[in-house]
C-alpha positions as CSV (number, residue, x, y, z in Angstrom):
1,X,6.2,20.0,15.9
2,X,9.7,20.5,14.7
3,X,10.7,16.3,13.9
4,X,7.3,16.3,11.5
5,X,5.9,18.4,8.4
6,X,2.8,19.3,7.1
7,X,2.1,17.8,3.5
8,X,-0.2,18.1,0.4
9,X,-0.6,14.7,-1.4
10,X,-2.8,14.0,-3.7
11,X,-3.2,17.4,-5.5
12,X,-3.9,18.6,-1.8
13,X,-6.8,16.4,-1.3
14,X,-5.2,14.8,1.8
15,X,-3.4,16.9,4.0
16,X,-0.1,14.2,5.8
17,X,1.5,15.2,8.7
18,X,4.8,12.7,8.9
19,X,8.3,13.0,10.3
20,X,10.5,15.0,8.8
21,X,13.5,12.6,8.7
22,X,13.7,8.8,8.5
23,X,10.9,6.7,6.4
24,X,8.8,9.8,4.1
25,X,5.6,8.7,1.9
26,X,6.1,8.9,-1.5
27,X,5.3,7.4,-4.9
28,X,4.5,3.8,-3.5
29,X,2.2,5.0,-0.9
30,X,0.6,7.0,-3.9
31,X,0.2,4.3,-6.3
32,X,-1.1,1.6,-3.7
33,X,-4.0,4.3,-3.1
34,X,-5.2,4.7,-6.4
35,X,-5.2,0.8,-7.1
36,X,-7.4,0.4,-4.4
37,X,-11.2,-0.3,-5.8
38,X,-13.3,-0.7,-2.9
39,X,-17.2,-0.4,-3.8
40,X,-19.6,1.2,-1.5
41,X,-19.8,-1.0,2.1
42,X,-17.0,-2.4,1.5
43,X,-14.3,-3.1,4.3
44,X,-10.8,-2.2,3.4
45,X,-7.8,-3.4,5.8
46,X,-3.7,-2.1,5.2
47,X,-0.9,-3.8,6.8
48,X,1.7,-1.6,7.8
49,X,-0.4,2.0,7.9
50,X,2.4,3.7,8.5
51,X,1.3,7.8,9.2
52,X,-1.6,7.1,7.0
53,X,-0.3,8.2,3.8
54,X,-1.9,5.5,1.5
55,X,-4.8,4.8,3.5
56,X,-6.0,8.2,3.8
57,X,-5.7,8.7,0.1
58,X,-7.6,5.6,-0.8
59,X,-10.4,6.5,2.1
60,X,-11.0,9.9,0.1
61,X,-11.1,8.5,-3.4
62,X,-13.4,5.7,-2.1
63,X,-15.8,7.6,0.4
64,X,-18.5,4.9,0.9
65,X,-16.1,2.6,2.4
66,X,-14.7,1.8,5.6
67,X,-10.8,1.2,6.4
68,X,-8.4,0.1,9.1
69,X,-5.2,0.7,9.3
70,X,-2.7,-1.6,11.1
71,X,1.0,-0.1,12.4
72,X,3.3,-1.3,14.8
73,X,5.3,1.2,15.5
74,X,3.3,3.8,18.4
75,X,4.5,6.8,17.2
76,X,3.5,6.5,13.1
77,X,0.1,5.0,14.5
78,X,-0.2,8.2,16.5
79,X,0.2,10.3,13.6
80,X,-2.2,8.1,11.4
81,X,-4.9,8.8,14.0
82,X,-3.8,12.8,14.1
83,X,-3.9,12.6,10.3
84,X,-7.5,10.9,9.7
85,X,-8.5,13.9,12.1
86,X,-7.1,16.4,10.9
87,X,-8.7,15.1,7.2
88,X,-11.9,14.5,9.0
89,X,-12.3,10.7,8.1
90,X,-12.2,9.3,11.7
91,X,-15.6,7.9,11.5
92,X,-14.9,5.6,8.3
93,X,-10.9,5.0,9.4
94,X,-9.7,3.4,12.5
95,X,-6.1,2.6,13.3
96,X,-4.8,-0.1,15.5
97,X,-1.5,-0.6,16.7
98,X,-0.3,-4.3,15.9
99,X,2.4,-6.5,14.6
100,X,1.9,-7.8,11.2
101,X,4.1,-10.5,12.0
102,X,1.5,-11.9,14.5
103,X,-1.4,-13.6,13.6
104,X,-4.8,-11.9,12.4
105,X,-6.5,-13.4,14.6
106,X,-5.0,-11.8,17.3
107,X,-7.0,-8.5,15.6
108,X,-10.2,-9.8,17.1
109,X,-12.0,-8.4,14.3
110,X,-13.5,-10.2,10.8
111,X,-12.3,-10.8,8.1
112,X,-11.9,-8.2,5.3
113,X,-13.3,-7.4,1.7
114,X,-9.8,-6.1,0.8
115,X,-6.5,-5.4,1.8
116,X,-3.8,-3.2,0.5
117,X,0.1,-3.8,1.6
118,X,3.4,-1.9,0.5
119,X,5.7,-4.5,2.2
120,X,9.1,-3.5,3.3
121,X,11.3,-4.1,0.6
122,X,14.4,-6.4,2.3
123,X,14.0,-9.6,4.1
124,X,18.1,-9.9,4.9
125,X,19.7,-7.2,6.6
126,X,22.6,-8.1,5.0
127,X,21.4,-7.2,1.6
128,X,21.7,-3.9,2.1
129,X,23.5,-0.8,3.9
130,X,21.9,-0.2,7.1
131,X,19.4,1.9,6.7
132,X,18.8,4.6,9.4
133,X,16.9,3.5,12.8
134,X,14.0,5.7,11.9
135,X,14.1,4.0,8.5
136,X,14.9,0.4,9.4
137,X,11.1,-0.7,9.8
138,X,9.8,-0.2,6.7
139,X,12.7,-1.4,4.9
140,X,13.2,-4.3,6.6
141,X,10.3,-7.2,6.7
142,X,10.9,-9.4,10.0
143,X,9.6,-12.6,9.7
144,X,10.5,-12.0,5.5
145,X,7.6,-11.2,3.0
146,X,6.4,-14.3,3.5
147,X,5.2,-13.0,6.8
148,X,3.4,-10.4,5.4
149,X,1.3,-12.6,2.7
150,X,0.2,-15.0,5.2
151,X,-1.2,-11.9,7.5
152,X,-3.0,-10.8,3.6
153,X,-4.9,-14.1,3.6
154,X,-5.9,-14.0,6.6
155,X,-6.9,-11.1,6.8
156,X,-9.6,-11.4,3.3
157,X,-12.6,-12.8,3.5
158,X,-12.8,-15.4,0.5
159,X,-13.4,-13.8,-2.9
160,X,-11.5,-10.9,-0.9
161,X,-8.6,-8.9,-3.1
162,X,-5.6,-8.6,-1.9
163,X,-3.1,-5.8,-3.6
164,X,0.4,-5.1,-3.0
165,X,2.7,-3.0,-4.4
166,X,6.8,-4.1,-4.1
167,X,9.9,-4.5,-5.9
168,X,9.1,-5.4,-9.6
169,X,12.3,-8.0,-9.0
170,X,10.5,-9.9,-6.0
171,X,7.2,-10.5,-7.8
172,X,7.7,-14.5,-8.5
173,X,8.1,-14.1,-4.7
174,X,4.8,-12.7,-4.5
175,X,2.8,-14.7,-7.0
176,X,4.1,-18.2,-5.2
177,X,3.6,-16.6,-1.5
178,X,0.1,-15.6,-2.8
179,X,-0.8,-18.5,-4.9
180,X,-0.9,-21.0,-1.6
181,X,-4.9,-19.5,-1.4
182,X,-5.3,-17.3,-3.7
183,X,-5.4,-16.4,-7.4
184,X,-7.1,-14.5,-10.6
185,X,-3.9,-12.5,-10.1
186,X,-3.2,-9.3,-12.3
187,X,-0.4,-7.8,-12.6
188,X,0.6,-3.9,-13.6
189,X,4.6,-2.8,-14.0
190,X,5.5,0.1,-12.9
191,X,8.2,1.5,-15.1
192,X,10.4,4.9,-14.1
193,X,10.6,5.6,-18.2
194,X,9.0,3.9,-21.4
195,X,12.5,2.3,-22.4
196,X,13.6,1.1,-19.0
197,X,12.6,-2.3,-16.9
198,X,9.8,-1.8,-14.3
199,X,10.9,-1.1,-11.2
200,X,8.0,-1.4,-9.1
201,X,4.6,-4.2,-9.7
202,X,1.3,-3.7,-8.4
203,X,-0.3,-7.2,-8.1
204,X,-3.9,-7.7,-7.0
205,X,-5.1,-11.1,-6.6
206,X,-8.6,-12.6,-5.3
207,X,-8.4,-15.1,-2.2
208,X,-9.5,-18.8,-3.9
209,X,-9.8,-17.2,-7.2
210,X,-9.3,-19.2,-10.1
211,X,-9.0,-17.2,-13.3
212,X,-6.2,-17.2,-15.1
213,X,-3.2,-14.5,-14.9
214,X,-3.7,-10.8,-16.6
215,X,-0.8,-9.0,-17.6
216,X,-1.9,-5.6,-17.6
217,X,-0.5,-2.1,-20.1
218,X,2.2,-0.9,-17.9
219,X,2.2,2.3,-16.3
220,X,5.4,5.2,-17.3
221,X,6.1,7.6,-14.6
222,X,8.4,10.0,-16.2
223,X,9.4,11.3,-20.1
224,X,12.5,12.3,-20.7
225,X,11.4,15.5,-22.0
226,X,8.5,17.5,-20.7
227,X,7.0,17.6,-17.4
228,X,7.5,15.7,-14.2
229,X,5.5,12.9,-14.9
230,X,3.6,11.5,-17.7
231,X,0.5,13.0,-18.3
232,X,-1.3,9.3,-16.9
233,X,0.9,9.4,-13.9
234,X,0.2,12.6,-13.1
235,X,-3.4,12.5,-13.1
236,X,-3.2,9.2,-10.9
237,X,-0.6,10.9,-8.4
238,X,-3.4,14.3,-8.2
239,X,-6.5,12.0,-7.3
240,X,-7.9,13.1,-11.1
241,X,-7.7,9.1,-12.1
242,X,-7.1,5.9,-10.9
243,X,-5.4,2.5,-11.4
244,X,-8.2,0.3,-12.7
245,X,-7.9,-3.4,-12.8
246,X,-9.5,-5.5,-15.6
């Protein structure tokens, strides 16, 4: 089709097919995957699915495991289900089309073992220059982040994990959102160089945990000299590793 391509993520383990303009998979949807630690049986839920970037990549690094994917928007769910095809995991991933902002409940389905979010980044249109239509989804979080936690809870089974990946600036946000039910939170910056703040957290907590707060060794996605990425990021981005918790 001439509005999508045909991508290699994952050191071209997963093969994406996505539009070629508007909202693109890219380092977030990367990251999220490889935090994801499902053990064998396990039942893995993602808010927001998107075309399938992140849960396709966490469905091949953890192949005894079953996900779903949850997307509003009919035409990214449609490529999510072309994409788990065309990367033959239709029988361990399933995608719905539904509204985060609704209740999980209204999923008909039980509760999960884990769930993995990247949550649009904005809750006020005004704090930012209109994205573009095709864009404004998954920048834009109706019903705010708050929206989106309260769909996490639900949606874990207690003793369930929950991991996001956002803005390294909204993660009291997160922690307080989270904290209502759950806790046992850890917490891994995300940082574009060695010398400069973290732009991104990945947060993984455990619904009605109770263990105190970890702040985990960062990870660096770029030197200033050298190749693309450091050599940790790159072996995380190419499937070789992943983002282990403590």
């Amino acid at each position: 089709m001439d509005d999508t391509t045909e991508d290699a993520v994952m050191g071209g383990r997963v093969r994406l097919v996505q539009a070629a303009r508007g909202y693109r998979a890219g380092l977030d949807a990367a990251l999220l995957a490889a935090a994801c630690d499902a053990g064998p049986g396990a039942r893995v839920i993602e808010a927001g699915c998107g075309a399938g970037a992140a849960l396709l990549a966490a469905a091949t690094r953890r192949p005894q495991a079953r996900f779903l994917g949850v997307e509003r928007d009919p035409t990214a769910g449609a490529l999510a289900r072309e994409n788990a095809a065309l990367n033959r995991l239709s029988e361990r991933v399933e995608i719905i089309e539904a509204d985060v902002a609704a209740t999980f409940s209204a999923l008909g389905v039980a509760p999960f073992d884990a769930a993995l979010a990247n949550p649009p980044f904005f809750d006020d249109p005004g704090a930012i220059r209109g994205p573009a239509p095709a864009r404004r989804g998954a920048w834009l979080a109706e019903g705010g982040l708050g929206a989106w936690t309260g769909f996490l809870l639900k949606a874990v089974r207690e003793g369930g994990t929950i991991t996001v990946i956002h803005r390294a600036d909204r993660l009291a946000d997160i922690l307080a959102l989270l904290g209502e039910r759950a806790g046992s939170f850890q917490v891994r910056p995300v940082h574009p160089f060695a010398e400069a703040p973290a732009k991104r957290v990945l947060v993984r907590a455990v619904k009605t945990g109770r263990a105190p707060l970890k702040l985990l060794p960062p990870l660096v996605l770029h030197a200033r000299t050298g190749d693309k990425h450091t050599p940790e990021a790159e072996a995380i981005l190419r499937g070789r590793a992943a983002l282990d918790w403590a």
